[in-house]
N, C-alpha and C positions, 0 to 999 in steps of 0.2 A: 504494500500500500504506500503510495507515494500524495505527496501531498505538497501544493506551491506553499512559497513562506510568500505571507503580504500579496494575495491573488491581485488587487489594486492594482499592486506596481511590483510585480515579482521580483523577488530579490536572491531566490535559489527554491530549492527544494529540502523536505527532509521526509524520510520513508524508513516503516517499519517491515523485516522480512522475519521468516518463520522457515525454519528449517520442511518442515512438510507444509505439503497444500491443506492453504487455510484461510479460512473467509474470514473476514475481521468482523469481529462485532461491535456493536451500537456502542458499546465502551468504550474499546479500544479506538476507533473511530475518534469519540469524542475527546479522547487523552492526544493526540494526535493535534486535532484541531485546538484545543487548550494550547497545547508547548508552539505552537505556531502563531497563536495570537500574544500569549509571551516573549516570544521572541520578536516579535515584531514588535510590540511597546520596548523593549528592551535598545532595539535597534534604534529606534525614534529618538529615543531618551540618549541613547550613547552618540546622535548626531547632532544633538543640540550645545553637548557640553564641548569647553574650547579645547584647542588643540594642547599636546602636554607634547613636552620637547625628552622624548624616551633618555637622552643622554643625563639629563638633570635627576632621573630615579636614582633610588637609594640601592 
Protein backbone atom coordinates (compact mmCIF):
# COMPACT_ATOMS: atom_id res chain seq x y z
CA UNK A 1 0.00 0.00 0.00
CA UNK A 2 1.56 3.00 -1.16
CA UNK A 3 0.22 6.28 -0.34
CA UNK A 4 1.39 10.28 -1.63
CA UNK A 5 2.75 12.45 1.25
CA UNK A 6 0.72 16.05 0.95
CA UNK A 7 -1.61 14.77 -2.30
CA UNK A 8 -2.10 18.90 -2.68
CA UNK A 9 1.35 19.21 -3.63
CA UNK A 10 3.13 15.99 -3.51
CA UNK A 11 6.20 15.86 -1.84
CA UNK A 12 7.07 11.81 -2.09
CA UNK A 13 5.51 8.80 -1.01
CA UNK A 14 5.54 6.42 1.80
CA UNK A 15 4.20 2.77 1.76
CA UNK A 16 3.54 -0.07 3.96
CA UNK A 17 4.53 -3.91 2.51
CA UNK A 18 3.76 -7.21 4.05
CA UNK A 19 5.64 -10.04 3.54
CA UNK A 20 2.51 -12.35 2.17
CA UNK A 21 -0.52 -11.15 0.04
CA UNK A 22 -2.42 -8.86 2.05
CA UNK A 23 -5.38 -6.57 2.00
CA UNK A 24 -4.80 -3.67 4.21
CA UNK A 25 -7.41 -2.98 6.52
CA UNK A 26 -9.70 0.02 7.58
CA UNK A 27 -6.85 0.42 10.39
CA UNK A 28 -4.20 0.06 8.96
CA UNK A 29 -5.40 2.32 6.13
CA UNK A 30 -6.09 4.94 8.51
CA UNK A 31 -2.52 4.77 10.40
CA UNK A 32 -1.03 5.33 7.11
CA UNK A 33 -3.10 8.37 6.37
CA UNK A 34 -2.59 9.78 10.13
CA UNK A 35 1.66 9.43 9.61
CA UNK A 36 1.07 11.39 6.29
CA UNK A 37 -0.86 14.12 7.51
CA UNK A 38 1.82 14.26 10.31
CA UNK A 39 4.23 14.42 8.25
CA UNK A 40 3.08 16.88 6.24
CA UNK A 41 2.26 19.49 9.22
CA UNK A 42 5.79 18.58 10.25
CA UNK A 43 7.01 19.46 6.93
CA UNK A 44 5.14 22.94 6.84
CA UNK A 45 6.31 23.62 10.35
CA UNK A 46 10.09 22.77 9.42
CA UNK A 47 9.64 25.25 6.30
CA UNK A 48 8.68 28.06 8.15
CA UNK A 49 11.60 28.14 10.74
CA UNK A 50 14.85 30.03 9.52
CA UNK A 51 17.62 28.75 8.13
CA UNK A 52 20.49 27.38 10.86
CA UNK A 53 24.13 27.54 9.59
CA UNK A 54 24.89 23.22 10.20
CA UNK A 55 28.76 24.46 10.92
CA UNK A 56 27.70 26.63 14.18
CA UNK A 57 26.16 23.11 15.98
CA UNK A 58 27.56 21.83 18.91
Amino acid sequence: MVRAIRISDPLGAIGAYWSTPHRATSEEIELLEIFDRHYSSCDRQRSTLPETDESKRP
